[in-house]
C-alpha positions in Angstrom: 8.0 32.7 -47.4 8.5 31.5 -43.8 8.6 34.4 -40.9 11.2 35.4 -39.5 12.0 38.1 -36.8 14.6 40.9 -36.9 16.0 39.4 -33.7 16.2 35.6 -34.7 17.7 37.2 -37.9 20.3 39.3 -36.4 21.2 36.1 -33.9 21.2 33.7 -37.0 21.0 35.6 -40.5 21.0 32.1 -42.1 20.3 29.2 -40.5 21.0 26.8 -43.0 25.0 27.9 -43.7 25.3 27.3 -40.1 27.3 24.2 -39.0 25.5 21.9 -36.6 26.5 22.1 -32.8 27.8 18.9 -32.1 28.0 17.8 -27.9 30.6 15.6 -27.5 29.6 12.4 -25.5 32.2 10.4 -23.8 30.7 7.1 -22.3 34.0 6.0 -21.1 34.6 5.6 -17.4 35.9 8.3 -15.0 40.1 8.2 -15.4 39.8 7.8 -11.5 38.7 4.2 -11.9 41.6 2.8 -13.6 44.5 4.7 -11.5 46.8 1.9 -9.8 46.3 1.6 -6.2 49.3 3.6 -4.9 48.1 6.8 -7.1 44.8 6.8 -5.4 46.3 6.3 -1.7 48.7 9.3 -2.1 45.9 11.3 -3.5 43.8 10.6 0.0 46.8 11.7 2.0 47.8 14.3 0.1 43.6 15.3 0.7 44.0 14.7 4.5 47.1 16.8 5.4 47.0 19.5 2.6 43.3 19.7 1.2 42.7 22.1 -1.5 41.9 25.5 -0.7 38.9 26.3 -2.5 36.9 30.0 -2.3 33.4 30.1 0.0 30.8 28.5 -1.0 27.7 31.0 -2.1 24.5 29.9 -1.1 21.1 31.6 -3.1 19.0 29.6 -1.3 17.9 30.5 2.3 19.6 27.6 4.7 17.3 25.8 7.1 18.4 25.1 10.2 17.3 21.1 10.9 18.9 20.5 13.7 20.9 17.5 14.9 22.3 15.4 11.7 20.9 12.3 11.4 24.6 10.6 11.6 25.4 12.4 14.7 22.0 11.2 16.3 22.6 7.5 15.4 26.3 7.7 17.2 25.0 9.3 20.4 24.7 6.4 22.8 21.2 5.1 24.2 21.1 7.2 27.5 21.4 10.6 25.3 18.5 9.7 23.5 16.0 8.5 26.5 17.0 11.9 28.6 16.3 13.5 25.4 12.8 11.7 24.4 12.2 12.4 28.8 12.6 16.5 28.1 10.9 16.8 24.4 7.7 15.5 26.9 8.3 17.0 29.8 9.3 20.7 28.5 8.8 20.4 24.5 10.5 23.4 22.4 8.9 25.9 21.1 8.6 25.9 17.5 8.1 29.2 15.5 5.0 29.5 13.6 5.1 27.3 10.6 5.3 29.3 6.9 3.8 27.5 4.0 3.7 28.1 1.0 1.1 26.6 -0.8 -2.2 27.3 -0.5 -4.2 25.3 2.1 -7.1 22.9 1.2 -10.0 21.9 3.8 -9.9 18.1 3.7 -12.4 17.4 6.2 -11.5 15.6 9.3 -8.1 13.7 8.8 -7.7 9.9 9.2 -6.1 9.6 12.6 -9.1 11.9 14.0 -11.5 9.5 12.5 -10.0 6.8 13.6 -9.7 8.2 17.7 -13.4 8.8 17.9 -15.8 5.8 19.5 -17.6 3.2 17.4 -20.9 4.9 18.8 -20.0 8.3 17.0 -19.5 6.5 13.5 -22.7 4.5 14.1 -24.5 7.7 14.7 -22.9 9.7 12.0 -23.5 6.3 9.5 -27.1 6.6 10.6 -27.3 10.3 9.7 -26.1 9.5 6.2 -28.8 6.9 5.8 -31.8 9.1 6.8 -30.7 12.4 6.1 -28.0 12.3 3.0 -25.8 15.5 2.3 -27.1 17.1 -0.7 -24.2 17.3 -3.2 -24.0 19.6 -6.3 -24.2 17.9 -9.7 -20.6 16.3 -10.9 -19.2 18.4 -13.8 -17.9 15.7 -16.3 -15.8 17.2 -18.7 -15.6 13.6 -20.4 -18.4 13.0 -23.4 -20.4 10.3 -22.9 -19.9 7.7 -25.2 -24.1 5.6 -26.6 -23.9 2.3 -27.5 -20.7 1.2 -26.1 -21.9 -2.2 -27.5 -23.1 -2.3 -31.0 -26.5 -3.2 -31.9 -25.1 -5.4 -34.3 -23.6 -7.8 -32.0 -25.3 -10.7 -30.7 -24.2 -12.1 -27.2 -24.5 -15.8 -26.8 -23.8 -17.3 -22.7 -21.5 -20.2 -22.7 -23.0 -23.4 -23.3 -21.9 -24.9 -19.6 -23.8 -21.6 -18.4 -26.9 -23.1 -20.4 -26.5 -26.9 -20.5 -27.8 -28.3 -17.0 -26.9 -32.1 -17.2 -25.6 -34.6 -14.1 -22.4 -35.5 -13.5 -21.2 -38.6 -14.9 -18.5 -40.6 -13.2 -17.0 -42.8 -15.4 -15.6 -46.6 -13.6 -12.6 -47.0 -13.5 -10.8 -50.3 -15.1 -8.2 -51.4 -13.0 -7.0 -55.2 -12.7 -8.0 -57.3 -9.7 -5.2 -59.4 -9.6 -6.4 -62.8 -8.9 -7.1 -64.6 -5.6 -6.3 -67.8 -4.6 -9.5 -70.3 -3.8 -8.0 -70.4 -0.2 -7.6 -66.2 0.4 -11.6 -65.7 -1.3 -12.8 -68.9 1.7 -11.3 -67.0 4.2 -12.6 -63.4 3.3 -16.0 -64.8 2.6 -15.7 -66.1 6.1 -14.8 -63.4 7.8 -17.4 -60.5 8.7 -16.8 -56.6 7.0 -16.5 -54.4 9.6 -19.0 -51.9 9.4 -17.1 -48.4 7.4 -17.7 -45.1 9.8 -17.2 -42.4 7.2 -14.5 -39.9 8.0 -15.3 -36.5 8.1 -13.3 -34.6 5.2 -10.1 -32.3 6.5 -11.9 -29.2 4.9 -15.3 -30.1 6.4 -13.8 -30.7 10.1 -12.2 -26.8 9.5 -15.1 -25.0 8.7 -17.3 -26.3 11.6 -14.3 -25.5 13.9 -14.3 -22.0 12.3 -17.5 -21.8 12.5 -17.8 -22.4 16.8 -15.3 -19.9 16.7 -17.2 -17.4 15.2 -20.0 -18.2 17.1 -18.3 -17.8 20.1 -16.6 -14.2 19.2 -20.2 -13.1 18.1 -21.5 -13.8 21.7 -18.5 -12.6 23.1 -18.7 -8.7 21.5 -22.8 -8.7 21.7 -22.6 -8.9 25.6 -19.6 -6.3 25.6 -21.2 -3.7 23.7 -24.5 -4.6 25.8 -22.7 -4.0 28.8 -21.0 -0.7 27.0 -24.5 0.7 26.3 -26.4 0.0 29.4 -23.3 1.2 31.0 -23.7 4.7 29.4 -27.7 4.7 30.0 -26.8 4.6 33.5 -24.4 7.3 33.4 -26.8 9.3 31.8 -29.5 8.3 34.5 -27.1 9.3 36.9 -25.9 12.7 35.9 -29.8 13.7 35.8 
């Protein structure tokens, strides 16, 4: 015998002799779309000069004042905006305190504040890490591990081109020399080849150029950070 409360039974004594609700769907599109053209221009006139009269509109949520809509700020003309930009720096408004919600969570030190300090701090703090570690409390897994993610039973064989080590072969090609006449053959027996230089491949002439580059960049940031650090040894000298 299935349980039932008092209250589902007073709501529903029997659930079965009850008809099923039915929602009606209608997939059809709004009667608005198919209204000839002069129907919809009367109706916008007759919206302009006598709208509707509807009651106020009740609010439960608390309104939030955000100032200056965002089409009103695109139509104000260039000058508005650079006397405005000029006061938010010179005198910027005072803000009240902001109310959250949600309960705060310490993140550390953000992005951009990571990213403003020198390269000498992050070298420093890297070097820290490597010598000194933070000790961390264990990680709680609530995953099982899983043994033997690869059977026993298997047997794992390499690929045969990862165990055959042969050379290359280069097959010749057969093409058709067509044939000379015996006067063309005298005449390029007689005269002397000219001796090949071989070109340098496209890729090849790349990769030397990058590397110079490199090269160059390389000396180029060793003798500025040089400079940078003897710079600050004699501002230290100095202050002392």
């Amino acid at each position: 015998m299935p349980y039932r409360s008092n209250a589902a039974e007073a709501w529903d004594p029997d659930p079965q002799s009850a008809p099923p609700i039915e929602i009606p769907l209608d997939l059809l599109p709004p009667p608005g779309l198919t209204q000839p053209l002069w129907r919809s221009l009367a109706g916008n006139l007759r919206d302009t000069f006598a709208p509707e009269k509807l009651p106020p509109l009740q609010l439960t949520s608390r309104p939030v004042d955000i100032g200056l809509l965002l089409g009103d700020r695109l139509r104000l003309p260039w000058f508005r905006t650079v006397f405005s930009n000029i006061g938010d720096v010179i005198s910027p408004e005072t803000l009240p305190p902001l109310e959250l919600e949600s309960r705060p969570v310490d993140v550390g030190e953000l992005i951009t504040d990571q990213l403003s300090h020198f390269w000498w701090g992050s070298l420093l703090r890297n070097l820290a890490d490597r010598i000194a570690p933070e000790t961390q409390s264990a990680l709680n897994l609530t995953a099982k591990p899983i043994l033997d993610i690869i059977p026993k039973s298997w047997i794992l064989l390499p690929l045969w081109s990862e165990v055959v080590d042969t050379p290359k072969v280069f097959y010749p090609t057969n093409r058709k020399r067509p044939m000379l006449a015996a006067s063309q053959s005298a005449t390029r027996s007689v005269v002397a080849e000219k001796p090949k230089v071989p070109a340098l491949e496209p890729t090849a002439a790349d990769l030397l150029r990058d590397i110079r580059r490199s090269r160059i960049r390389q000396r180029i940031w060793i003798g500025l950070a040089t400079a940078q650090v003897l710079y600050m040894v004699a501002m230290a000298f100095g202050k002392l």
